[in-house]
C-alpha positions in Angstrom: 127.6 94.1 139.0 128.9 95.0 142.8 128.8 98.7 143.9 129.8 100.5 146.7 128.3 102.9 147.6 128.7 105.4 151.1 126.3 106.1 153.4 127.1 108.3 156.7 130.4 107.6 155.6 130.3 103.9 155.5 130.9 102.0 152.8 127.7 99.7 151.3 128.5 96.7 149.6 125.6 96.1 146.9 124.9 94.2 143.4 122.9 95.7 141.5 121.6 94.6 137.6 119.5 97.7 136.1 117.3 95.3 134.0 114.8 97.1 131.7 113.0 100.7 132.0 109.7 100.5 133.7 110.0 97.0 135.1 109.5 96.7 138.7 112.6 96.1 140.6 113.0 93.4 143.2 115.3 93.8 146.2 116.5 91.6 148.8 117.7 91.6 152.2 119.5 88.6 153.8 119.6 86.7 157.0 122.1 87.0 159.8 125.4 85.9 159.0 125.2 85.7 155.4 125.4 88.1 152.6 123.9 88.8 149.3 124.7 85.2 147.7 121.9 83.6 149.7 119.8 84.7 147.0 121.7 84.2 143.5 119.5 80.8 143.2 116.3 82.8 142.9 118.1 86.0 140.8 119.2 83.1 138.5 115.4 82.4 137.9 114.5 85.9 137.3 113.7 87.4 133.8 116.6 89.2 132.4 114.6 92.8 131.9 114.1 92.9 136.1 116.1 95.3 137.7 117.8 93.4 140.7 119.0 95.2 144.1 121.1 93.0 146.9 122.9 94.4 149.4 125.1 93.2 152.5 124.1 94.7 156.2 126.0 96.5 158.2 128.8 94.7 159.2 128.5 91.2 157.0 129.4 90.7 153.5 131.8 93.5 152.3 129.8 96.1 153.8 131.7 98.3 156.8 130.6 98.2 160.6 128.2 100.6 161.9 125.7 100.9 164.5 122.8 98.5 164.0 119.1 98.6 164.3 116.1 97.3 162.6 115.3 100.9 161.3 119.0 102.0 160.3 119.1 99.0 158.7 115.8 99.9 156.5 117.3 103.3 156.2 120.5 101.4 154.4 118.0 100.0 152.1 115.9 102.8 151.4 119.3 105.0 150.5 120.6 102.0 148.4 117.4 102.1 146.5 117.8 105.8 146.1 121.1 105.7 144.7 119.8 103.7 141.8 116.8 105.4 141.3 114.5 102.5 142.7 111.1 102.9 143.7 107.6 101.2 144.3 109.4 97.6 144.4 109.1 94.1 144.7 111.1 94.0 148.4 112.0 90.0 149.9 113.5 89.7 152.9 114.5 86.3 154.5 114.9 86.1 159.0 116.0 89.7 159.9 115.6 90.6 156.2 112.1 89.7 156.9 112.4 92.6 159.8 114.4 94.7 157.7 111.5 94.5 154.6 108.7 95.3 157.1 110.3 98.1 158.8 110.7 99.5 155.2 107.1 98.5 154.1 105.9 100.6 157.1 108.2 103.5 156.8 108.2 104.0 153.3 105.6 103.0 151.3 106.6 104.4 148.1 109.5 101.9 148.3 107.5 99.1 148.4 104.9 97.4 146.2 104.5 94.5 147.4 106.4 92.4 149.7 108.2 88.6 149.9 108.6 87.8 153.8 110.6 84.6 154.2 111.0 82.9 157.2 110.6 85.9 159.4 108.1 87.0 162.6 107.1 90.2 163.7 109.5 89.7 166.7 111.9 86.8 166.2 113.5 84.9 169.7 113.7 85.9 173.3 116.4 88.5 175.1 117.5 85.3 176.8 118.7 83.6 173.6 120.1 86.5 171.6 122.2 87.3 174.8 124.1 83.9 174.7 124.5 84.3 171.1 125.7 87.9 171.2 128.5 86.8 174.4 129.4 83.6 172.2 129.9 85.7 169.6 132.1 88.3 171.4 134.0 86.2 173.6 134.4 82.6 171.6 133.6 84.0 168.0 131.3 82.4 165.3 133.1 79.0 164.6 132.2 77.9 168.4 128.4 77.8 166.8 128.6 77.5 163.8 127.8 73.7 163.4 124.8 74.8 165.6 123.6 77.2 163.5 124.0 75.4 160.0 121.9 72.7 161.7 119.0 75.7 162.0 119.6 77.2 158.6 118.7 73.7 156.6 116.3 70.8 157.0 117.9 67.5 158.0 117.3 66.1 153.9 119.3 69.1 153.1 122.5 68.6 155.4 122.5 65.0 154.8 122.8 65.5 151.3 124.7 68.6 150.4 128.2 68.3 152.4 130.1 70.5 149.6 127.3 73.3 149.7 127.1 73.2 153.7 130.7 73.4 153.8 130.5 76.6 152.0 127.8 78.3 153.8 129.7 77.4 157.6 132.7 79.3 155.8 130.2 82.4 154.9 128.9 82.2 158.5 132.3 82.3 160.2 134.0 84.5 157.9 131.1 87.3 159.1 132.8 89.6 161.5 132.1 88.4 164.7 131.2 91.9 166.1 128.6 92.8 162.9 126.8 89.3 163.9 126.9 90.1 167.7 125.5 94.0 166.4 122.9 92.2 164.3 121.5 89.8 167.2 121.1 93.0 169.6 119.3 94.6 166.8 117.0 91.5 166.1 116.7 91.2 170.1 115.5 94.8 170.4 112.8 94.6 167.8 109.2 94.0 168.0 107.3 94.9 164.7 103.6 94.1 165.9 102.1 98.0 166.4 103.5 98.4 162.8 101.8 95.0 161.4 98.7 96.8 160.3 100.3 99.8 157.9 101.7 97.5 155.7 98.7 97.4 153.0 101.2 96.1 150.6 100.3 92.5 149.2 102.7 90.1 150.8 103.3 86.5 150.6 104.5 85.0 153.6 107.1 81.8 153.6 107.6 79.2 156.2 109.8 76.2 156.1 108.0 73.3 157.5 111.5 72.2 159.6 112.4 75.9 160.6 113.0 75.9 164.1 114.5 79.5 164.1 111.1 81.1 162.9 108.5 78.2 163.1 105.2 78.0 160.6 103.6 79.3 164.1 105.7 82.2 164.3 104.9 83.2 159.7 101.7 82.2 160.2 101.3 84.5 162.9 103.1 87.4 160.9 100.4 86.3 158.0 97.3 86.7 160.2 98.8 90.3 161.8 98.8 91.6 158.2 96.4 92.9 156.1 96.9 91.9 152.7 99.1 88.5 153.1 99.1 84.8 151.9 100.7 82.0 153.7 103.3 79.5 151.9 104.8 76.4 153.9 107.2 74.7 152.0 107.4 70.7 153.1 110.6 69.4 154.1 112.7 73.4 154.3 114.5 74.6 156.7 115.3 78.4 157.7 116.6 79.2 154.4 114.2 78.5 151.2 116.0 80.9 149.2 119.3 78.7 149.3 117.1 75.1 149.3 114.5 75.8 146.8 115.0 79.0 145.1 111.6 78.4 143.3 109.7 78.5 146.0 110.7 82.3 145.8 110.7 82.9 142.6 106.7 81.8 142.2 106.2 84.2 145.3 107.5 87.2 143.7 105.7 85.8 140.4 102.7 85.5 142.4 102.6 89.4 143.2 102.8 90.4 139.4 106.3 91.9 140.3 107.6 90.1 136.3 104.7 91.0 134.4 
């Protein structure tokens, strides 16, 4: 069920199903400019009894404005899961959730089991093209790119055949404030995760979408080498989002970590 709940006196949009004592929770992070339904194809497929954590960023979803970085973001999620008395979990994260899950991973152990990393790097793009994106943002607003980003979220089978989905995902992306995207992008810009890659001893499998061109298999592949304890999963014919294209593909990953036995 949603919750709000405040941190440094912002409010924190989050759903959250307390599923069965002593079952491992899973939580989720999303990508940028989305919010927590990216993901209700794979909580769908999840086993009543797991207790289930999604929250919106700063700034996207329902979730209020506030300064943004890969770590404050983490910090969200670590006080989120502390609210609702989560530990040692099962943590996905898909693009910047992928940064947001590792920064976690590294910072707080206890929070994190084992670890889902979707579509993610350890640094993700170059100043050049977050700046564009961050003036676009600012100065045109989201609906000048948003046909340009929808064509980087999903694989070409996907946009030819799902018009009435991909009409509903451009309105998520331009109904995210304009200003918590552009906040997001600087915070994504400013990060690179590789001196932390080796303290994450959690188990991880890593996802790439064979048609991503936001995070290419080079870019997981890479992330999967830098880490100690990860396997590699490419998923043929996917774009930047396999959470919203084959939920499956997700589900088996968190599976695969013995997060639902």
């Amino acid at each position: 069920m949603p919750h709000f709940i405040e941190i440094d006196g912002r409010a924190l949009h989050c759903e959250f199903r307390p599923g069965a004592a002593g079952r491992t929770p899973v939580v989720f992070s999303n990508s940028l400019g989305t919010d927590l339904r990216i993901w209700d194809g794979v909580v769908a497929l999840l086993p009543a009894q797991t207790p289930i954590l999604r929250l919106d960023k700063r700034g996207h979803g329902l979730s209020a404005m506030g300064p943004v970085t890969i770590a404050a973001l983490a910090e969200d999620m670590a006080a989120a899961m502390a609210h609702f008395g989560l530990t040692a979990a099962c943590a996905c994260g898909v693009s910047v959730g992928g940064l947001i899950v590792q920064a976690l991973a590294a910072s707080r152990p206890d929070l994190v089991a084992t670890a889902v990393l979707s579509n993610t790097g350890l640094k993700i793009g170059n100043d050049a093209m977050w700046n564009e994106r961050i003036e676009i943002a600012r100065t045109r607003g989201l609906e000048a790119m948003a046909d340009a980003i929808i064509t980087r979220w999903f694989s070409p089978g996907y946009v030819a055949g799902q018009a009435t989905d991909l009409a509903g995902y451009r309105a998520m992306l331009t109904r995210t404030p304009a200003e918590g995207y552009a906040r997001v992008s600087e915070a994504i810009r400013d990060a690179d995760l590789t001196a932390d890659a080796g303290k994450l001893h959690q188990r991880t499998v890593c996802i790439a979408g064979e048609t991503d061109a936001s995070t290419p298999v080079a870019m997981v592949t890479a992330l999967s080498e830098a880490l100690p304890d990860a396997a590699l999963t490419v998923v043929p014919a996917v774009g930047h989002l396999p959470c919203i294209e084959t939920p499956k593909i997700v589900f088996d990953a968190i599976a695969s970590l013995g997060a639902l036995d």
